[in-house]
C-alpha positions, 0 to 999 in steps of 0.5 A: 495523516492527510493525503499529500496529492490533495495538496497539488493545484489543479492543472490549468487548460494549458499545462493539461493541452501540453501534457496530451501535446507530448503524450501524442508526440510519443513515438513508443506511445502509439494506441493498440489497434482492434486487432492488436487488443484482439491477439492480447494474452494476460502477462502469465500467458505471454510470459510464463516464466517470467510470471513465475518469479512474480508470484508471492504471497499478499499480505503479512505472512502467516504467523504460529501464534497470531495476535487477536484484535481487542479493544479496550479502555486505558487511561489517557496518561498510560497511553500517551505515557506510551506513545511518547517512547515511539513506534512500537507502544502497543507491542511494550504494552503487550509485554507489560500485560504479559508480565503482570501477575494475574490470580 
């Protein structure tokens, strides 16, 4: 899948001169002071009940009975046999192979 932010021309001279234009004409965008980034605490400090709410887990939760990653080789018409009825083939394959008798 490509990057769609690879597809955006570069910006000219004068639009990046305009866009720094607005970003000084900013009123609420003033640069923090010496002393101001000095007095700066991290979001938890400053606002621990805040910060409270924004804490979860990364990732996907933790499951009973976790997948193992495998590889192995199929045949190309199986695969594309699969694939063709969409997201989700890996898990039908799963299944097939779940179901198949083996002695």
């Amino acid at each position: 899948m490509s990057n769609p932010k690879s597809r955006l021309r570069p910006l000219t001279d004068e639009e990046e001169a305009e866009i720094q234009r607005q970003i000084a004409a900013d009123p609420d965008d003033a640069e923090a002071t010496e002393e101001e980034l000095q007095q700066a605490k991290p979001f938890a400090q400053a606002f621990p009940e805040l910060f409270e709410g924004t804490k979860r887990a990364r990732g996907r939760p933790a499951v009973e009975k976790p997948k193992q990653i495998v590889s192995i080789r199929l045949d190309q018409d199986v695969i594309r046999k699969f694939k063709a009825t969409g997201k989700g083939w890996q898990a039908r394959i799963n299944e097939v192979l779940k179901r198949a008798k083996v002695s």
